[in-house]
N, CA, C and O of each residue as an XYZ file, in Angstrom:
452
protein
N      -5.958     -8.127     19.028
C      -5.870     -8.474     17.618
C      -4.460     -8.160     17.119
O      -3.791     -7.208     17.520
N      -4.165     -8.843     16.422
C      -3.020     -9.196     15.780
C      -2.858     -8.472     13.985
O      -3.713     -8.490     13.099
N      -1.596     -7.951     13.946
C      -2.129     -7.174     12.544
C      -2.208     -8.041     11.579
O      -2.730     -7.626     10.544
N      -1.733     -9.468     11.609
C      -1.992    -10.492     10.681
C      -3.288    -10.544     10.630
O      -3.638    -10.880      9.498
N      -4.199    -10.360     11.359
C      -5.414    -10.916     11.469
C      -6.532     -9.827     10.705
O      -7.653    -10.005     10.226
N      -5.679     -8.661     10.836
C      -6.251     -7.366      9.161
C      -6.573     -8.082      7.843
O      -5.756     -8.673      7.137
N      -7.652     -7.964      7.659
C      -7.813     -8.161      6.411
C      -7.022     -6.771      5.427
O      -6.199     -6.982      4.536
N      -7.519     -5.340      5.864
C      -6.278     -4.256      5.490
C      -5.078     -4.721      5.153
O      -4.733     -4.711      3.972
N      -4.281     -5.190      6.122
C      -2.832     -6.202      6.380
C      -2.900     -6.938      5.089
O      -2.600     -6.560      3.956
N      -3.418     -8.213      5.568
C      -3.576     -8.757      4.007
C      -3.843     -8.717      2.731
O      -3.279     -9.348      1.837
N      -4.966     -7.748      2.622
C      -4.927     -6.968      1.349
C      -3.612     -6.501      0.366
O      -3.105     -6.862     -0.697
N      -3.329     -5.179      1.701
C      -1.647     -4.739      0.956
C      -0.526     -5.604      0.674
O       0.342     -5.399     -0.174
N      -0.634     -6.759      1.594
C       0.752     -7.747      1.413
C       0.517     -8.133     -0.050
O       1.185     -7.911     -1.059
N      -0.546     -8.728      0.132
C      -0.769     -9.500     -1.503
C      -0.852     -8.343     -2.622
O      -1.272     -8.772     -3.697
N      -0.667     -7.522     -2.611
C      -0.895     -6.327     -3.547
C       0.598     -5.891     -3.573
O       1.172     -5.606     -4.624
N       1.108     -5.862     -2.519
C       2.431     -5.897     -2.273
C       3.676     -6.776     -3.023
O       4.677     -6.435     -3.654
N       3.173     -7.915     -2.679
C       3.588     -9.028     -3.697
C       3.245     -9.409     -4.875
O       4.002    -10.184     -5.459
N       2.331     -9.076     -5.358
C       1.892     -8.859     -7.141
C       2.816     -7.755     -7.914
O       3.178     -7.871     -9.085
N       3.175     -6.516     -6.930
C       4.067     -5.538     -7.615
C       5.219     -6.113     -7.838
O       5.664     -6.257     -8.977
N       5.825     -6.504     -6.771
C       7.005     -7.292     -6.901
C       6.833     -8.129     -7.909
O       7.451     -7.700     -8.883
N       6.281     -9.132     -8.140
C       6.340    -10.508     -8.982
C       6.325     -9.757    -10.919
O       7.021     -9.812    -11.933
N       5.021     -9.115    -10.428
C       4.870     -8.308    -11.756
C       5.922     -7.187    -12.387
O       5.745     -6.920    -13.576
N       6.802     -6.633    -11.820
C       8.003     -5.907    -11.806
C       9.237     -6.269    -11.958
O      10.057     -5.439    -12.349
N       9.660     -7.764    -11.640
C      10.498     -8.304    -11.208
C      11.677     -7.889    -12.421
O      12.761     -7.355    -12.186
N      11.096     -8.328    -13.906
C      11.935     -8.109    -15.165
C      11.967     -6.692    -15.877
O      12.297     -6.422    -17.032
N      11.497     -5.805    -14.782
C      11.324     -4.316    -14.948
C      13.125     -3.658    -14.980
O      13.807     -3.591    -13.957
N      13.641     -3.214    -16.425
C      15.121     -2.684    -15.998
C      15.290     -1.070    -15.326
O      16.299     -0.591    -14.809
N      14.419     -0.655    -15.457
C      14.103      0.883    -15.354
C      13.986      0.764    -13.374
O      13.009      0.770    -12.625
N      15.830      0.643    -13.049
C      15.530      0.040    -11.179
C      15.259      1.038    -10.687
O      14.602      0.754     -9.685
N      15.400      2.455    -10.806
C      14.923      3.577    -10.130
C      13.388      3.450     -9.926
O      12.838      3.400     -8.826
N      12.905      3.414    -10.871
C      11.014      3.262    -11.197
C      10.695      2.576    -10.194
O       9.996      2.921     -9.241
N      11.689      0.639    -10.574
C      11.155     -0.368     -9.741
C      11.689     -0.480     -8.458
O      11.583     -1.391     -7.637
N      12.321      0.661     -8.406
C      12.700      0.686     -6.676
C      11.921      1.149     -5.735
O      11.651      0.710     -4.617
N      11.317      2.846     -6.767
C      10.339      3.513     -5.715
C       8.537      2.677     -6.122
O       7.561      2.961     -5.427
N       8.470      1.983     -6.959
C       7.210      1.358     -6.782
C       6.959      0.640     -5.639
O       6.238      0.829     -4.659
N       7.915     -0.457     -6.077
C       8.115     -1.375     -4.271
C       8.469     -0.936     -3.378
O       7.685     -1.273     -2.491
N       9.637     -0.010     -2.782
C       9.267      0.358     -1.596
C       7.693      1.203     -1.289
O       7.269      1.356     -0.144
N       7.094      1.605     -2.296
C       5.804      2.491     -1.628
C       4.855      1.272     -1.237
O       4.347      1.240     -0.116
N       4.534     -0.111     -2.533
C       4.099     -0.725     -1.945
C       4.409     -1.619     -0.491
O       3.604     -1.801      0.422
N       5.634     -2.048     -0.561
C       5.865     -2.309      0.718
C       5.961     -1.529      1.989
O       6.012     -2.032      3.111
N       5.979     -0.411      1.742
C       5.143      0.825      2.723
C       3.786      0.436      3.716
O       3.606      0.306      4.926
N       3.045      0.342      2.627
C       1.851      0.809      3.173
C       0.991     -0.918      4.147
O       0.111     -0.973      5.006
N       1.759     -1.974      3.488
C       1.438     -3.275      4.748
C       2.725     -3.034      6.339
O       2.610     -3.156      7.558
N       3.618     -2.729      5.583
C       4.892     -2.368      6.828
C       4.462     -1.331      7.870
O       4.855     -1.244      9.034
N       3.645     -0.622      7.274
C       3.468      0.924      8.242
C       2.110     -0.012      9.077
O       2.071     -0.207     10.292
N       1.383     -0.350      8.371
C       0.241     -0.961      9.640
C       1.197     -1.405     10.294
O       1.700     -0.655     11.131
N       1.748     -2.787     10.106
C       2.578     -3.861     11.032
C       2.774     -3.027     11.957
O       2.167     -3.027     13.027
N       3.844     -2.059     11.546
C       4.400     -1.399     12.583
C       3.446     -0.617     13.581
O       3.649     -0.884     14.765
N       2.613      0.144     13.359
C       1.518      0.853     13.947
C       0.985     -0.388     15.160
O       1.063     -0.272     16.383
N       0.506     -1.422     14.473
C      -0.027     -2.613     15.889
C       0.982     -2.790     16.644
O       0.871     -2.964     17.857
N       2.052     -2.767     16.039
C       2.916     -3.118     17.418
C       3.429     -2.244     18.302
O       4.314     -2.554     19.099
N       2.815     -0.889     18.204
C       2.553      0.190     19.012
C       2.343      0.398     20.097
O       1.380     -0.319     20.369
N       2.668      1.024     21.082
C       1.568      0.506     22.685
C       0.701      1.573     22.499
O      -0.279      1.373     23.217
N       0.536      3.092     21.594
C      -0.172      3.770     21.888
C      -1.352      3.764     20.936
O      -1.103      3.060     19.957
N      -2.779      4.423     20.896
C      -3.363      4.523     19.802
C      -3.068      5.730     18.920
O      -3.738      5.881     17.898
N      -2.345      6.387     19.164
C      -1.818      7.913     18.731
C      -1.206      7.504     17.704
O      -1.485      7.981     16.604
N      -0.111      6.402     17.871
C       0.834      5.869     17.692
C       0.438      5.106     16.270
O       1.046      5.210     15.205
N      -1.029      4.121     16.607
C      -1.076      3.138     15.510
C      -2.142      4.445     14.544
O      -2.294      4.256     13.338
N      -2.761      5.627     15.181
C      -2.925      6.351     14.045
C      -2.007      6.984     13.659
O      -2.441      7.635     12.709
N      -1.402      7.116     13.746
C       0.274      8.054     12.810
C       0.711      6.962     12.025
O       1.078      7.510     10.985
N       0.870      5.892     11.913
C       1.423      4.687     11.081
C       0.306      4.217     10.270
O       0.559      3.754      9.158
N      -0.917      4.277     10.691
C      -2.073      3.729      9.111
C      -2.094      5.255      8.454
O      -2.455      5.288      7.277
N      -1.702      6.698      9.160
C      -2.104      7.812      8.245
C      -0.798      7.590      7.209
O      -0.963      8.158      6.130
N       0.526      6.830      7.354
C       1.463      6.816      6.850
C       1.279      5.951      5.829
O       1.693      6.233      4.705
N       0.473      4.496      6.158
C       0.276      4.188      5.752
C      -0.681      4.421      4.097
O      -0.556      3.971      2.958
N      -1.296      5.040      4.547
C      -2.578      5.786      3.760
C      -1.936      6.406      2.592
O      -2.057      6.019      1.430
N      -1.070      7.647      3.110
C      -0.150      8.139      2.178
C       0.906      7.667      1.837
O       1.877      8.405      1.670
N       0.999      5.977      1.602
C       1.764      5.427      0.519
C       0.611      4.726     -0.593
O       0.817      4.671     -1.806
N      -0.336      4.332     -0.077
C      -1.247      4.368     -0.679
C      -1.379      5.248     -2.450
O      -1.458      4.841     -3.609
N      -1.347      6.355     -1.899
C      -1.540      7.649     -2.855
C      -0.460      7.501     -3.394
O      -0.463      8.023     -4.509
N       0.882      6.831     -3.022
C       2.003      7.179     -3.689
C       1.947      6.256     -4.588
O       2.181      6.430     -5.784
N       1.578      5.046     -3.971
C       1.764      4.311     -5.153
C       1.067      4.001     -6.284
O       1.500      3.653     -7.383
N      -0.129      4.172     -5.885
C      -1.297      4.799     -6.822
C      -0.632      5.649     -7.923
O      -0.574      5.297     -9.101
N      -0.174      6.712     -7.468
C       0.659      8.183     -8.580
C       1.456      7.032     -9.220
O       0.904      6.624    -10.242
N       2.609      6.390     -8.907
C       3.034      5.463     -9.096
C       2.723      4.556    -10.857
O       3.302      4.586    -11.943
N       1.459      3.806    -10.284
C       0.669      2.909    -10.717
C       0.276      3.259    -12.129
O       0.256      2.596    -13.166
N      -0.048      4.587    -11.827
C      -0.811      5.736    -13.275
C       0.390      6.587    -14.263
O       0.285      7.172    -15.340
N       1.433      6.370    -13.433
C       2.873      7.266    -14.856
C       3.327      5.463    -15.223
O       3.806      5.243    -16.335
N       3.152      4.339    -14.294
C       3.601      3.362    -14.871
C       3.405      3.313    -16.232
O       4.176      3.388    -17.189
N       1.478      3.085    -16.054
C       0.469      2.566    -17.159
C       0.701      4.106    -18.442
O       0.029      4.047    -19.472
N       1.589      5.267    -18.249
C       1.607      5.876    -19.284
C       3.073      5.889    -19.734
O       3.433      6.862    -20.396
N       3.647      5.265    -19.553
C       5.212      5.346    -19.706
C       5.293      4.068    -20.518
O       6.094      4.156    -21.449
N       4.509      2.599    -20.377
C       4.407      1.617    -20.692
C       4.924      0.629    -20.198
O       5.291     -0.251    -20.978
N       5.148      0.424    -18.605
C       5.916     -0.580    -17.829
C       4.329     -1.378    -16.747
O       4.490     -2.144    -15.796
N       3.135     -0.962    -17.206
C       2.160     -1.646    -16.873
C       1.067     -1.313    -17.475
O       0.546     -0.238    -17.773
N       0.739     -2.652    -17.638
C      -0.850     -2.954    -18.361
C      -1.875     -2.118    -17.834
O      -2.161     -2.159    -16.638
N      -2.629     -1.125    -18.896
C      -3.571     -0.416    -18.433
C      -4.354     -1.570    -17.397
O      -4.407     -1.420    -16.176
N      -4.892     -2.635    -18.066
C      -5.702     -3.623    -16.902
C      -4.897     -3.443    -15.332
O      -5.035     -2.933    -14.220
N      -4.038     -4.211    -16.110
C      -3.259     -4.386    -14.426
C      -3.121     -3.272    -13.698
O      -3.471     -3.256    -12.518
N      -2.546     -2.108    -14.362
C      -2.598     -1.007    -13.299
C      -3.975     -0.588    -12.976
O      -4.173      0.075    -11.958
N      -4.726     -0.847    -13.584
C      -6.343     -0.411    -12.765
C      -6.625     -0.891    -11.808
O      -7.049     -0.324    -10.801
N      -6.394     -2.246    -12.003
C      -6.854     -3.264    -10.637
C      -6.022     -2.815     -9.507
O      -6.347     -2.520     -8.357
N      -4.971     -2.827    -10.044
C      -4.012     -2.299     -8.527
C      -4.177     -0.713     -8.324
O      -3.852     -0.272     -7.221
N      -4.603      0.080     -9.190
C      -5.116      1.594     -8.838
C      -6.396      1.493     -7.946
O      -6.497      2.275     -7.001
N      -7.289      0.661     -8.168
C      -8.413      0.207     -7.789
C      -8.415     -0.248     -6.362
O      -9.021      0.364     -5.483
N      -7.759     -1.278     -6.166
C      -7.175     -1.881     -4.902
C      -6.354     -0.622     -4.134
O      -6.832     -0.543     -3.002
N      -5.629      0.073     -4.262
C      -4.960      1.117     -3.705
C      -6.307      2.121     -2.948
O      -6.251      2.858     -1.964
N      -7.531      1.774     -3.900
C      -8.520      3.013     -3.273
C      -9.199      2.340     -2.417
O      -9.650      2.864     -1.399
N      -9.378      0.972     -2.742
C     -10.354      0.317     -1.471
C      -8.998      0.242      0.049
O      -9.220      0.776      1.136
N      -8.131     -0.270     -0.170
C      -7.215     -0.075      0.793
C      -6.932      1.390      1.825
O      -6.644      1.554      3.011
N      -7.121      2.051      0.969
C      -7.004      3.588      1.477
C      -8.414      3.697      2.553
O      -8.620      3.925      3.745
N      -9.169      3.397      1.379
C     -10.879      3.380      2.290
C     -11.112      2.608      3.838
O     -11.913      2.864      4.737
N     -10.260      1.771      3.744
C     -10.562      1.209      4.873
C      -9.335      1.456      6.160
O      -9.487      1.287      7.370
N      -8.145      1.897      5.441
C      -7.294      2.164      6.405
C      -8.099      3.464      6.898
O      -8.221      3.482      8.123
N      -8.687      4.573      6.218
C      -9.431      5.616      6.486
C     -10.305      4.965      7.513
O     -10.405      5.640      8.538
N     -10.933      3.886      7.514
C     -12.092      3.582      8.810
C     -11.869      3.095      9.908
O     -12.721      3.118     10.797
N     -10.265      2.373     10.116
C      -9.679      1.531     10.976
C      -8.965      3.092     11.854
O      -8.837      3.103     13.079
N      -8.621      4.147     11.081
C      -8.036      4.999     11.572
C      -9.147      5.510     12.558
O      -8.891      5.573     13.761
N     -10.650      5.957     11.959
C     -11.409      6.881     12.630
C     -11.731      5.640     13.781
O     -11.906      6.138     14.893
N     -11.841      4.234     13.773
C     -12.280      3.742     14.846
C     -11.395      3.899     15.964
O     -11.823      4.093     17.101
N      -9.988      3.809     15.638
C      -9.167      4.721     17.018
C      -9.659      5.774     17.496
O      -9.968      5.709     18.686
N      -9.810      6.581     17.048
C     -10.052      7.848     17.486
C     -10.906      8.292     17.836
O     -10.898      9.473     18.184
N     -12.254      7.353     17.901
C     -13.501      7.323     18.682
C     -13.208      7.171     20.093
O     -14.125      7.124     20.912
């Protein structure tokens, strides 16, 4: 399997790319620097993890993954109180950050079985 073929994978990309799009006219570039790189973290760190030869390997890169997750989440929640995102919008993507987490959490333990 192919990490394109993650629904995980795909999840974060497109979540990935909503930050971006939704950020884009954001002037505050420090903010919108560390938002996007965390989101682009956490689809990059799988990628990288599959293309791993070890399973050690692709669990150290979804746990990395995981904990951008959380970052950007933290992220997501000083956005929505600072006023550079829509309580809605940041929920959905706070929201999405937890189902993402959840399942990188299950893809991890199935390695390690």
């Amino acid at each position: 399997m192919q990490f394109e073929d993650l629904q995980v994978w795909k999840r974060s990309a497109r979540l990935c790319a909503d930050v971006y799009i939704q950020l884009k006219s954001c002037r505050d570039f420090g903010f919108k620097d560390q938002i996007t790189r965390s989101a682009l973290s956490i689809a990059s760190n799988i990628a990288e993890g599959y293309e791993r030869e070890s399973e050690k390997d692709r669990v150290r890169f979804l746990s990395y993954s995981k904990g951008s997750c959380g970052e950007l989440r933290t992220q997501i929640y000083i956005g929505i109180e600072i006023g550079y995102i829509s309580k809605p919008l940041g929920h959905k993507w706070a929201q999405e950050t937890l189902e993402i987490s959840k399942m990188l959490h299950g893809l991890m333990a199935s390695f390690r079985r």
